[in-house]
C-alpha positions as CSV (number, residue, x, y, z in Angstrom):
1,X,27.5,12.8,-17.1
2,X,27.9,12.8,-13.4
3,X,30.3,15.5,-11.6
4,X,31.5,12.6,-9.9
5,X,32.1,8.7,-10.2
6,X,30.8,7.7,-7.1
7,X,27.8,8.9,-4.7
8,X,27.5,8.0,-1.4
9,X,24.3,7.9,1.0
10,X,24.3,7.2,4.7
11,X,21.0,6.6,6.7
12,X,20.7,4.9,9.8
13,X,22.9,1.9,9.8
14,X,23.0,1.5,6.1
15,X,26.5,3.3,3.7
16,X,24.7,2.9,-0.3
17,X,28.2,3.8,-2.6
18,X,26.7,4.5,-6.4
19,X,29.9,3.2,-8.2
20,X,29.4,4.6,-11.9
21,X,32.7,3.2,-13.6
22,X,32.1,-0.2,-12.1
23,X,28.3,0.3,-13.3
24,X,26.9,-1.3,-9.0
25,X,26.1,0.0,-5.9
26,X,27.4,-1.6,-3.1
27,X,26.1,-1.6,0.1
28,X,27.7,-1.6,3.6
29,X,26.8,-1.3,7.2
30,X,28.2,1.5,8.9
31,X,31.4,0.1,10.2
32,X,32.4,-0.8,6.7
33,X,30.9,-4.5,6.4
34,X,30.1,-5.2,3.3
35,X,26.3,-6.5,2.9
36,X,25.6,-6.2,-1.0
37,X,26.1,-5.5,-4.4
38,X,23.6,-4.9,-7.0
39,X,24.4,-4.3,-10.7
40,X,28.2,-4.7,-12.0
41,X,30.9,-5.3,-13.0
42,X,29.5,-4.3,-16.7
43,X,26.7,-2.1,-18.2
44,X,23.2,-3.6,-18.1
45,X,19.7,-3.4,-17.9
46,X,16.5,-4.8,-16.1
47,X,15.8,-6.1,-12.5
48,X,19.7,-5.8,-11.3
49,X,21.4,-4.1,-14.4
50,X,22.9,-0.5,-14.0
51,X,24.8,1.7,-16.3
52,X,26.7,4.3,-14.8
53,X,24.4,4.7,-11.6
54,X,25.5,8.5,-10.0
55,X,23.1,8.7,-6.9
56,X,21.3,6.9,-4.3
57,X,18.7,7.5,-1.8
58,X,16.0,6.0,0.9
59,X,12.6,6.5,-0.2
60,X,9.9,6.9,2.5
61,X,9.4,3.2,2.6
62,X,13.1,2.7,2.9
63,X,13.4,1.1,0.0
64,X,17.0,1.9,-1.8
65,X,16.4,4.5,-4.8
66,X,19.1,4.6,-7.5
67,X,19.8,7.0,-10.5
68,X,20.6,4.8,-13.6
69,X,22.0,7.3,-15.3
70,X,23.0,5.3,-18.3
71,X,20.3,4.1,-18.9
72,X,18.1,7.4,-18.2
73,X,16.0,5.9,-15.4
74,X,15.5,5.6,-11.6
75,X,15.3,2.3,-10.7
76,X,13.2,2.0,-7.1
77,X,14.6,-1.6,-4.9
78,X,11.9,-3.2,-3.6
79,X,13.8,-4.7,-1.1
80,X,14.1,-2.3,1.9
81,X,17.3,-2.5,4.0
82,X,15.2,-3.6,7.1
83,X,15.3,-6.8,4.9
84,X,19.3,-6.3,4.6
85,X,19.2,-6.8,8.1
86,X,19.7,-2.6,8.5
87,X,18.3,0.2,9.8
88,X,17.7,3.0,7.8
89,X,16.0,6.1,8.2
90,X,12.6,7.0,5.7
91,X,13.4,10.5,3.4
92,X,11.4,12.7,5.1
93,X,9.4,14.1,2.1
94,X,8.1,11.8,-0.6
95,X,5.9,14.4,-2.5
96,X,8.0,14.6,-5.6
97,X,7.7,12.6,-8.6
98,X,9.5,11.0,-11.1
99,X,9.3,8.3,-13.9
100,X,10.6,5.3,-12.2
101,X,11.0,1.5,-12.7
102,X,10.2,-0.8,-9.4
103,X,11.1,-4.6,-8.7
């Protein structure tokens, strides 16, 4: 269980809000405009589906990076904010690993 019900990522342009309660993460630019959702408003699975998602992050292809901690996974985003229409900075360091589903 999270510390938390929401985590929050800024990079570049791009705000990623991990809403756990509301099982999404939303995304916004950095004045607040809202650009997308994924996942919500209930528990799920597969391609779109979160369950109590706690973090998010940029991975060094600036693809969104989410913590599905429901359903005990990290789900990798294929679709990299530069295709959002944002800018956002690469994570610096990609060496570590973890067991991940990509779409």
């Amino acid at each position: 269980s999270p510390d938390s019900e929401l985590g929050v990522l800024r990079r570049g342009e791009m705000v990623a809000v991990a809403d756990s309660l509301n099982h999404r993460v939303s995304v916004f630019t950095s004045d607040g405009l809202f650009v997308r959702t994924f996942g919500g408003p209930k528990p799920g699975a597969g391609r779109e589906g979160l369950k109590c998602p706690y973090s998010v992050a940029v991975d060094g292809n600036g693809s969104l990076v989410v913590g599905d901690g429901g359903n005990k996974r990290v789900v990798v985003l294929g679709l990299a904010m530069t295709e959002l229409g944002l800018e956002a900075e690469a994570a610096a360091d990609s060496s570590d690993s973890a067991s991940y589903e990509s779409y």
